[in-house]
C-alpha positions as CSV (number, residue, x, y, z in Angstrom):
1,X,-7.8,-36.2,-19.7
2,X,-6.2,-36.8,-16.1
3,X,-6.4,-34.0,-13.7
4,X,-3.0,-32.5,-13.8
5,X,-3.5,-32.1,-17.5
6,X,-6.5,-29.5,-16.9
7,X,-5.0,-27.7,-14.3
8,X,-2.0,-26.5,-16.8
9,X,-4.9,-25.9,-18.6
10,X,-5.5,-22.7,-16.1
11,X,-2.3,-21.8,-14.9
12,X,-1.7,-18.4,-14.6
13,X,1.6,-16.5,-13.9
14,X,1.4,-14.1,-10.5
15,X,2.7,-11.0,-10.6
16,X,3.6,-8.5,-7.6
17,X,3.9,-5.1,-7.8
18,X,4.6,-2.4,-5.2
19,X,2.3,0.7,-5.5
20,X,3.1,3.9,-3.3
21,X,-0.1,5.1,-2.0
22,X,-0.7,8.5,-1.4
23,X,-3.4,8.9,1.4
24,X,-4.8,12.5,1.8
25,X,-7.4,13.7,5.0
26,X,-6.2,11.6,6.9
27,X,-3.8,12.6,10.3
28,X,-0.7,9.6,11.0
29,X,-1.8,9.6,14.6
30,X,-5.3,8.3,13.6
31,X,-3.7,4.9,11.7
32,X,-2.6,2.6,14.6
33,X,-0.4,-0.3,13.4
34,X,-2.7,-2.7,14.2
35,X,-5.1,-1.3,11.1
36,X,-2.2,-1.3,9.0
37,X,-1.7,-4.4,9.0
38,X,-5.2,-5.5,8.4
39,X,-6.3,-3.2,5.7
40,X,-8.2,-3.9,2.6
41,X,-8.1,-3.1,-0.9
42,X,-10.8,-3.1,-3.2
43,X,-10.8,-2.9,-7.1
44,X,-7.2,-2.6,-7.3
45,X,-7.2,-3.4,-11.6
46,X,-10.5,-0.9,-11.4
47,X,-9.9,3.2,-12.3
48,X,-11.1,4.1,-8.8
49,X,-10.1,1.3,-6.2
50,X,-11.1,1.8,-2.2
51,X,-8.6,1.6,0.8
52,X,-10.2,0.3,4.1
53,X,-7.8,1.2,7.1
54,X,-9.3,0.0,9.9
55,X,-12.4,2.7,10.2
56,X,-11.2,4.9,7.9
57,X,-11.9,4.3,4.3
58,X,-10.2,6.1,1.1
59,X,-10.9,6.2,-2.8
60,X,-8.5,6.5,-5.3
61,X,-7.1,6.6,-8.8
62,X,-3.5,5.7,-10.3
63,X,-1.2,8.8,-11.1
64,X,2.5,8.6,-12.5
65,X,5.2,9.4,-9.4
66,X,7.0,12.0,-10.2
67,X,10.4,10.7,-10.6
68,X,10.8,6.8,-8.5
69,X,9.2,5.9,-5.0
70,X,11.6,4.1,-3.3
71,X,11.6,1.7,-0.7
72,X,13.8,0.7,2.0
73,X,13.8,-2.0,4.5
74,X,15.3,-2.0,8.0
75,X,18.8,-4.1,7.5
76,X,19.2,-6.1,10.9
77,X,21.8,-5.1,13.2
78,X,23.8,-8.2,13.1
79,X,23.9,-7.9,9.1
80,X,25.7,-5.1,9.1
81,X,29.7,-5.8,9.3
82,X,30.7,-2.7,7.6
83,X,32.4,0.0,9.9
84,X,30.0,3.1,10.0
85,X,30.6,5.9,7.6
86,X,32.9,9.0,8.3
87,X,29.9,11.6,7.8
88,X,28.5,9.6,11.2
89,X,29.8,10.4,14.6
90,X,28.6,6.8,15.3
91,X,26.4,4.4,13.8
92,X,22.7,5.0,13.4
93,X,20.0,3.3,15.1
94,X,18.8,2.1,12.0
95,X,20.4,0.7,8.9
96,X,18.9,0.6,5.6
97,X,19.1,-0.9,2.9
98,X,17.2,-0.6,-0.8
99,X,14.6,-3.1,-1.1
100,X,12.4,-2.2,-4.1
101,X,11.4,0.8,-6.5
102,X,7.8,2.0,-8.0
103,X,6.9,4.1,-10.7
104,X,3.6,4.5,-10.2
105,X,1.0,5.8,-7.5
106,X,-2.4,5.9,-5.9
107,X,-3.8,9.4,-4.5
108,X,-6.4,8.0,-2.1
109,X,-8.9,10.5,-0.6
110,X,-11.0,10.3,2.4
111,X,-14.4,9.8,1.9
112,X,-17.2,9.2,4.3
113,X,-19.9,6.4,3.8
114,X,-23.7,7.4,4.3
115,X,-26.2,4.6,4.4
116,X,-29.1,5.2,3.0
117,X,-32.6,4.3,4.6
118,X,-33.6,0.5,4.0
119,X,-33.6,-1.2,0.9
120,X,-30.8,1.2,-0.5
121,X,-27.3,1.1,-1.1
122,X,-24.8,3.0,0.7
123,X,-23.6,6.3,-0.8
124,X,-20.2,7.8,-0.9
125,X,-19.4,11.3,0.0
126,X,-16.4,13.2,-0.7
127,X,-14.3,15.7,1.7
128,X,-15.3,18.9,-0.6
């Protein structure tokens, strides 16, 4: 057996899915960008997976959206060559365009991690 031979041997499809997430306790002005864009997500394909946002951490569970989420992405300026649209008294700052759709969610709530004293493991508290 030669080495590309076992690795078809584990191949696996990969699969990407948008999710909308739904993030409750939480103020917009306390996410800075930066976090955003270095979050982490645990247990995603568990019941109850944690969201990490810089120093504010949420848990979760999957709930049907009611109806679709739907995403947009900013269209570049210089991709847009149609004339603007009557209802517009001039073209808007931003363009958009659809980009993808969801039909599920995750409801993530705040929750606050206590440590415990040594030689335990760290306990999470909800925002009841």
């Amino acid at each position: 057996m030669t080495v590309s031979e076992g690795e078809d041997e584990y191949e696996y499809e990969e699969q990407e899915e948008l999710l909308f997430l739904d993030l409750k306790g939480v103020v917009q002005s306390e996410i800075t960008q930066e976090a955003l864009n270095n979050f982490k997500l645990l247990g995603i394909h568990t019941p109850n997976p944690i969201l990490q946002i810089g120093g504010l951490i949420f848990q979760g569970g999957f709930e049907p959206t009611v109806g679709t989420a739907v995403f947009f992405q900013e269209q570049p300026q210089s991709a847009s060559t149609l004339p603007p649209l009557p209802v517009f008294a001039k073209r808007p700052k931003k363009m958009l365009q659809y980009a993808y759709k969801a039909h599920n969610m995750i409801q993530m709530k705040r929750i606050f991690v206590k440590p415990f004293k040594e030689n335990s493991e760290a306990q999470l508290l909800g925002d009841d």
